[in-house]
C-alpha positions as CSV (number, residue, x, y, z in Angstrom):
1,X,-13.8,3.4,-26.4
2,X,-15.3,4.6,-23.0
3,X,-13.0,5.4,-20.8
4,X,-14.8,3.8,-17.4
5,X,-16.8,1.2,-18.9
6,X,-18.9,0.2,-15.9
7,X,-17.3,-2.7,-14.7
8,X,-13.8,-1.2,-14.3
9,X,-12.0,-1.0,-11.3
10,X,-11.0,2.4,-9.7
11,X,-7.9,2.7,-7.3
12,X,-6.6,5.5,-5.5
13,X,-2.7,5.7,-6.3
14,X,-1.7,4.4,-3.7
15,X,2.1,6.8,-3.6
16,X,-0.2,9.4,-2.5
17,X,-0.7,10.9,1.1
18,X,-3.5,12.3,2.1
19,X,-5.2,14.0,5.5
20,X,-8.5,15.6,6.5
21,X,-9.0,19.3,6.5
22,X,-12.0,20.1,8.6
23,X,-14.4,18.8,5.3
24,X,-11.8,18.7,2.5
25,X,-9.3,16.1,2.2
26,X,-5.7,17.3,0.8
27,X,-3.3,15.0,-1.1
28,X,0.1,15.0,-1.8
29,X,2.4,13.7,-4.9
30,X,5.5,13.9,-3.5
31,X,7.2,12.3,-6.8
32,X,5.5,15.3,-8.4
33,X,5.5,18.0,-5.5
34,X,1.7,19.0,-6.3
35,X,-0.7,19.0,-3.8
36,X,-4.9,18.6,-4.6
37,X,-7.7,20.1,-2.1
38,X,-10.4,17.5,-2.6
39,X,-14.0,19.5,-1.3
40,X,-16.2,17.8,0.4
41,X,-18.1,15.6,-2.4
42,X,-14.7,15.0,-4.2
43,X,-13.3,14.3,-0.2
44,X,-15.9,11.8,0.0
45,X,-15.4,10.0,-3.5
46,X,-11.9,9.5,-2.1
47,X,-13.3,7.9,1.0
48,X,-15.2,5.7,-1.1
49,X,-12.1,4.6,-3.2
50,X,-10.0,2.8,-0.3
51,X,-11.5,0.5,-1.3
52,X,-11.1,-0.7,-4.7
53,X,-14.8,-0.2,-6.8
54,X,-16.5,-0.3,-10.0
55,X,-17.8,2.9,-11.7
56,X,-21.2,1.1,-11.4
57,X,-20.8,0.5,-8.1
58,X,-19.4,4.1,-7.2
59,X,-22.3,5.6,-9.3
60,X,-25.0,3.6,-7.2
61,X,-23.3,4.6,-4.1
62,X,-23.4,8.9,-5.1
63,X,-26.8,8.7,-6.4
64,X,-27.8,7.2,-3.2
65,X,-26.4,10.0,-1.2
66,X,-27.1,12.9,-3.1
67,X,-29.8,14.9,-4.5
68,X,-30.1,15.3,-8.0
69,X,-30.6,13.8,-11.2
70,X,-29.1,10.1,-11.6
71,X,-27.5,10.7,-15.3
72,X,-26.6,14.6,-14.1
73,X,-24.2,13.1,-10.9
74,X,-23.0,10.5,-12.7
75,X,-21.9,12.4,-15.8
76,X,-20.7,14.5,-12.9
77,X,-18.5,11.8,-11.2
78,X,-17.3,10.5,-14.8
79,X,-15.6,14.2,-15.5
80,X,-14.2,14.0,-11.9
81,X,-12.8,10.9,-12.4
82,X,-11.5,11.7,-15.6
83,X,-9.8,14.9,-14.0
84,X,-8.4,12.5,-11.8
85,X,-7.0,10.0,-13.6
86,X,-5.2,12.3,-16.2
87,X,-3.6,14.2,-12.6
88,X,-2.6,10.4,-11.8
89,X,-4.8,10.4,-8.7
90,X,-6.5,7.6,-9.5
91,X,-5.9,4.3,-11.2
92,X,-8.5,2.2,-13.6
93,X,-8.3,-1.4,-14.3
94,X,-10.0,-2.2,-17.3
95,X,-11.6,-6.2,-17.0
């Protein structure tokens, strides 16, 4: 099974805090006291996710902004995500 078929939902989890650091974006788990430094494209994938999107949707959105090849960022954003996910930064909602 795929784990982000494309029309899942991504959500930031929303026990999280988080604040800008000049281009990074820091979060903190205080259930969990760990803290993540997001860099500037991860910063601005979790931008994206305040609201609620699909992976396709999320996909069409970084390819749009970046340079590079299509499949290379989103293969790219799919091992981010997963990173994510198993740190219990993110939530998926499966349709």
């Amino acid at each position: 099974m795929d784990i982000f078929p494309e029309n899942c939902l991504i959500h930031r989890n929303s026990e999280l805090f988080g604040a800008p650091v000049h281009d990074h974006v820091v979060l903190l788990d205080s259930a969990k006291g760990e803290y993540y430094d997001l860099d500037s494209i991860a910063a601005d994938i979790w931008e994206r996710l305040a609201v609620s999107q699909t992976v396709a949707s999320l996909r069409e959105q970084l390819v749009a902004t970046y340079e590079g090849a299509p499949d290379l960022i989103g293969a790219d954003m799919l091992a981010f995500l997963a990173n994510m996910l198993a740190r219990g930064i993110i939530r998926i909602e499966r349709p």
